[in-house]
N, C-alpha and C positions, 0 to 999 in steps of 0.2 A: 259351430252352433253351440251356443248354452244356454243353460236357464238362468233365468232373470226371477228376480221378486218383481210382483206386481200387485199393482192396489186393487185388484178383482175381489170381489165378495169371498172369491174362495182361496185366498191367500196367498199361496205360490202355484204360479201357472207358467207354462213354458211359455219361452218367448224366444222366435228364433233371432238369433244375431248374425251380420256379417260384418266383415272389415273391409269395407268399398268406399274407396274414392274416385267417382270417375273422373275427377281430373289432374290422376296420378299418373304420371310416366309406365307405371305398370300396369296399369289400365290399358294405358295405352297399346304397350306392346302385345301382352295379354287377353283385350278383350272378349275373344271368342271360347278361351279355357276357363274363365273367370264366369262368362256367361251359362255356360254348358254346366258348370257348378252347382248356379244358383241356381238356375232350373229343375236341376234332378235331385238337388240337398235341399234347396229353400226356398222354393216358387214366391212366398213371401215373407221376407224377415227383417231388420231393423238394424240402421248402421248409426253411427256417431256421427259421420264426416259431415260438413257442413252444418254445423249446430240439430243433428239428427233428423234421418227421414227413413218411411220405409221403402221399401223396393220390392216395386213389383217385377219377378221374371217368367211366372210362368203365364202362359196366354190365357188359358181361360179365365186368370182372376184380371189380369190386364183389362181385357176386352171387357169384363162386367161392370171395371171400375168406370173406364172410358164411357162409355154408355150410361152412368149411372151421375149425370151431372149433378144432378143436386144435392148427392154427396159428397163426391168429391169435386171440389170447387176451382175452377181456374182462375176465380177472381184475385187480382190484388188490389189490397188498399193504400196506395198511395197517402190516403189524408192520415192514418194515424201509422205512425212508425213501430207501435208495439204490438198493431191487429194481427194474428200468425194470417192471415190471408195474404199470402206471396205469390201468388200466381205460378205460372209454367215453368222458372228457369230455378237451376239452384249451385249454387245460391243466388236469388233473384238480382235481375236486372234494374237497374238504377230509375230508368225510362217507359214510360205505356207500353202496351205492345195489345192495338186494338185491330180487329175483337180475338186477339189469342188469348187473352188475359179478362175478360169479360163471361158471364153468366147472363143467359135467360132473363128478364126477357131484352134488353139492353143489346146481348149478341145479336142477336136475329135480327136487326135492326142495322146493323153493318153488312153480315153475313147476306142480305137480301140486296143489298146493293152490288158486294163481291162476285156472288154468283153468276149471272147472265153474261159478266166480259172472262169469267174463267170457264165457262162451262164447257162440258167433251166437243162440242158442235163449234165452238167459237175458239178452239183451241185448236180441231185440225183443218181450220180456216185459217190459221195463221199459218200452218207449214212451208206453203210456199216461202213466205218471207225465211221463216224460218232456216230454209235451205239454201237461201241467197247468202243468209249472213255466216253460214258454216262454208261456204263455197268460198265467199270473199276470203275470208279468214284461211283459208288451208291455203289458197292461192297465193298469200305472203310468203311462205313456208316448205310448199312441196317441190320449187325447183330449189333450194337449196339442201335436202336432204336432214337436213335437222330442224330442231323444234323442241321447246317445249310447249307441252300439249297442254298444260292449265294455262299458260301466258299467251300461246299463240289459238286454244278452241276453245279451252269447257269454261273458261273464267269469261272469255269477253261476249259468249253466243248467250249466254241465257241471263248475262249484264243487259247487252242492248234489245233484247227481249222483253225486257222485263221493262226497260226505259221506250219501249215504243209501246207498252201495255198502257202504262201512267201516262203516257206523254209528254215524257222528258227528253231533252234535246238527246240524241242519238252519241252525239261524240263527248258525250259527259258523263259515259257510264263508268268512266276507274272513279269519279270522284265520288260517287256512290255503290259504290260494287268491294275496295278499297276497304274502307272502314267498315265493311261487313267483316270482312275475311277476318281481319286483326281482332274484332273482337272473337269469333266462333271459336278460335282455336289458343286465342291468350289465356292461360290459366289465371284466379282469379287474383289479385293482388299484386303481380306481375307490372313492370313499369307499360308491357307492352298493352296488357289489356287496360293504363290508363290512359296509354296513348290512343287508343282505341275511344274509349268514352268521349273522347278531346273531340276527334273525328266524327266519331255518329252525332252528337252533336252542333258542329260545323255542317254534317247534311242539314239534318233537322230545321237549321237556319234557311236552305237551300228549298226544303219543300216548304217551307212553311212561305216564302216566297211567290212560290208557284200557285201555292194552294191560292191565295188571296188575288193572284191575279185573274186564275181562274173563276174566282166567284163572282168579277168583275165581268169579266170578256170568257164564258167558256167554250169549250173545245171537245170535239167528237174522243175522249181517252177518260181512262178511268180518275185521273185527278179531279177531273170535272163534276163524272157522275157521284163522290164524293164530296165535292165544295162548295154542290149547289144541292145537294139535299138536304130535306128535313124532315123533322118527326112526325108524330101523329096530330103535332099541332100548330103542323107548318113555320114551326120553330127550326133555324139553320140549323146541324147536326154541329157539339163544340168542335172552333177550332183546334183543340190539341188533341181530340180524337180524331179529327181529320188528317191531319199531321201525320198521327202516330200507326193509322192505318194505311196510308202511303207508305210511311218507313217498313213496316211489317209484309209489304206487298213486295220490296226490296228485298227485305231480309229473307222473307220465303222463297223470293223467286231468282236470286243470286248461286246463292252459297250450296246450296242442298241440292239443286241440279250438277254444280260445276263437280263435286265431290263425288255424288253418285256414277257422272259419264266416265270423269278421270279413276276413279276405282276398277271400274269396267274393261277401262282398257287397259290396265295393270294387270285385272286379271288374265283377260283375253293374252296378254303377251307371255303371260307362264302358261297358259292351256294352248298351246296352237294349235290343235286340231281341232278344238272346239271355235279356233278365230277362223280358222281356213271354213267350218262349219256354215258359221255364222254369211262370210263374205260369198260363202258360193251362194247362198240361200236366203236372202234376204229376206223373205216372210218369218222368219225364223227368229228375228231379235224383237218383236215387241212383249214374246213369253221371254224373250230372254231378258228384257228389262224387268219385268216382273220379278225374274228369282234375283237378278241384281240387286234388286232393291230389297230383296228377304234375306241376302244371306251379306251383304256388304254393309249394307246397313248405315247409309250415310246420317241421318237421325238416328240418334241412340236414345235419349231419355226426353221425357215431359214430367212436368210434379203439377200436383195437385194439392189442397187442402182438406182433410177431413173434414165435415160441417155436422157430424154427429159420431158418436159413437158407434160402430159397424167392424163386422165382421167377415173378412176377407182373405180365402185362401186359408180360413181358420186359424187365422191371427186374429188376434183385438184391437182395432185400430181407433185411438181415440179423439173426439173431437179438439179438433185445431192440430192434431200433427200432419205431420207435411206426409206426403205417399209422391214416389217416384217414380214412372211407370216404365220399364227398363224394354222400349221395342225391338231391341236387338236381340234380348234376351228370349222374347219371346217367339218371336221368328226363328228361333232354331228347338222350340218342345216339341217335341218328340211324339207329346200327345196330341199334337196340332198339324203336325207333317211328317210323314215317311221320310226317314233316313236324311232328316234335318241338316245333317251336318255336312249332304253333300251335294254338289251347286250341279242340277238339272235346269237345264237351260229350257229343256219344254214342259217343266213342271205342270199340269193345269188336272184339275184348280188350284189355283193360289191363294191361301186366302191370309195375304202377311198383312202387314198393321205398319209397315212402312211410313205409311200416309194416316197414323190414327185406327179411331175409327170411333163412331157418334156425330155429338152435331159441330162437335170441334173437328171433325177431320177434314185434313189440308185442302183449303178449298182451291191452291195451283196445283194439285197433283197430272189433274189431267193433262194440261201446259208442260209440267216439266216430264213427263213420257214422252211427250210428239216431240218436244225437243233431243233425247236420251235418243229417242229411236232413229231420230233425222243425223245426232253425229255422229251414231253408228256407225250406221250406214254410208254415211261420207268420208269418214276415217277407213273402212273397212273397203272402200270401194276404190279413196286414192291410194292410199298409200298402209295396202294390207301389210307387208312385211318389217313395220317398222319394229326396231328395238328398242327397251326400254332401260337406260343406263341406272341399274339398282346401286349402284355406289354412290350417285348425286341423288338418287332420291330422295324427296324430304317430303313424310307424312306431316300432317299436325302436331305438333308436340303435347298437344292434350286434348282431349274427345269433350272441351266445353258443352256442345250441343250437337255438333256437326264432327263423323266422322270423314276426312276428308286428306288433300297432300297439298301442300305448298308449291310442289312442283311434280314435272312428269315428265325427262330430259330422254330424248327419244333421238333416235337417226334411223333412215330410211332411206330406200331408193329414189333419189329424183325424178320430179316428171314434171311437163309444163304446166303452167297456171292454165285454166279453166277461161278467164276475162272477164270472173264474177265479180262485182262492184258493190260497195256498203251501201244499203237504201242510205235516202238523207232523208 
């Protein structure tokens, strides 16, 4: 930390600084010493990286800022290139991202149509399905003894999940499940993340397809209840927010599931008696998704824009700078949870920020639990003593948005397939 000159009426005022890039390799490896840092040194301070933002890590300023929309702003502006209103991602994404990227009253007006087919009641009305398609899917897998666990469970279950929500044909989830991945974990600038852009793109063409036939001929699934709604004045809602809130339904309900279950079980295979726990006792893992999701942390950051001058964590944050809100960081203060740093699996109460929290919090949250808990519980029940080959492992190579692994190359005891079959 040091002090900064600042243009405050009363001349030199501190100003805390850090040297954070979260889409540093060191970051990467680092994350949770780098976090534990900021929390206990800098709850909130000001980095350079990315043309400068602050970072929020301790929770009670997090949670005030979250809550406090109309200061800090999720909007971006697309029409002018020079407005600091960038939205959620940083450095911002090229592409809408509706309603993540939307303010009051414009949000609530998506957010009102997302809600009813995500809600807790209508999400563990899907389990059944749910446990077909983790059934199907191990059933490839478990007489042969090996697997990987991101390619063969957590990448394709809460793909065709997420494609039976929209109502996208069922066996087309790599081509939209695919160019999520590449982008969350491609660092910026990288050939890979603009192989990426190529790709989301290319979906985009794909739903935007959908979308229009659906406004034609629609269909009991959420593309529908998007492409035929409209405003207050019976005006269609635009198509490129219809589009973009499809892709964002994707993008939430892909990558942030697959990353959270496969962390899970990475962890579970270095803790075994907390796995042999878990398998004997099966009521026991939906607290245990819970701290999953506090201390692993597959979301790391959301940004914001200042829309005023305010003061946060007793920092001076001014308007139009960007503010970062570091959820990992803040799931592990100290002021917010006993003995943060170490993973109780029946922590309760919980109260992580995993999923947000305001009127932007995730509104698939509820979805991707019943899903988290459903291949728990079915990894945990076929094939509990599988190992996890840590020399092929490949985390992400950089914590874009999503902390998460490329891979999870496992071997286990054989056993017969089940006779579960992929809904069509």
């Amino acid at each position: 930390m040091e002090a900064e000159r600042s243009d405050d009426a009363d001349g030199v005022r501190p100003r805390a600084t850090i040297d954070l890039d979260h889409h540093s390799s060191d970051y990467q490896r680092r994350w949770r010493e780098i976090s534990d840092a900021n929390v206990t040194g800098c709850p909130v301070a000001y980095t350079p990286a990315h043309g400068g933002t602050w970072v929020v890590s301790g929770y009670e300023p997090l949670v005030e800022a979250l809550r406090d929309h109309s200061t800090f702003s999720s909007f971006y502006d697309h029409s002018d290139p020079d407005s600091p209103m960038r939205g959620t991602s940083n450095p911002p994404t090229p592409y809408l991202n509706v309603p993540q990227e939307l303010d009051p009253p414009e949000f609530f007006t998506y957010r009102r149509l997302l809600n009813p087919t995500l809600s807790p009641e209508q999400s563990r009305r899907r389990e059944p399905f749910i446990r077909q398609v983790t059934a199907a899917c191990l059933d490839r897998v478990t007489p042969t003894g090996r697997a990987d666990l991101v390619d063969a469970l957590t990448n394709p279950v809460p793909a065709i999940v997420t494609m039976s929500v929209l109502g996208i044909p069922l066996a087309d989830f790599e081509r939209y499940a695919q160019p999520v991945h590449l982008m969350v974990y491609s660092p910026p600038g990288t050939p890979d993340a603009a192989r990426a852009v190529t790709a989301l793109s290319e979906m985009t063409g794909l739903i935007a397809q959908l979308v229009g036939q659906r406004r034609v001929d629609p269909a009991d699934d959420l593309i529908s209840v998007l492409a035929t709604a409209t405003d207050d004045d019976g005006v269609p809602l635009p198509l490129d927010h219809v589009i973009a809130a499809c892709g964002l339904v994707i993008a939430g309900g892909v990558d942030t599931t697959t990353a959270l279950v496969s962390h899970a079980l990475h962890w579970l295979y270095r803790n075994p008696a907390e796995r042999d726990r878990l398998a004997a006792d099966p009521t026991l893992i939906p607290d245990a998704v819970e701290e999953f999701l506090r201390v692993l942390a597959p979301v790391q950051f959301m940004s914001r824009t200042a829309t005023r001058d305010v003061e946060l964590g007793g920092q001076r944050i001014a308007a139009g700078e960007r503010v970062m809100l570091a959820f990992a960081a803040a799931n592990r203060d100290p002021a917010a949870f006993d003995c943060p740093t170490e993973v109780r699996l029946d922590r309760t109460p919980n109260r992580h920020v995993a999923f947000g929290s305001g009127i932007h919090r995730c509104v698939g949250s509820h979805l991707a639990k019943v899903q988290a808990v459903v291949m728990l519980e079915e990894v945990l029940r076929r094939i509990p003593d599988y190992v996890v080959d840590e020399e092929r492992l490949r985390p992400y190579p950089s914590i874009r948005a999503i902390n998460g692994y490329i891979n999870l190359p496992t071997t286990f005891t054989p056993s017969p397939a089940v006779g579960a079959t992929f809904p069509e």
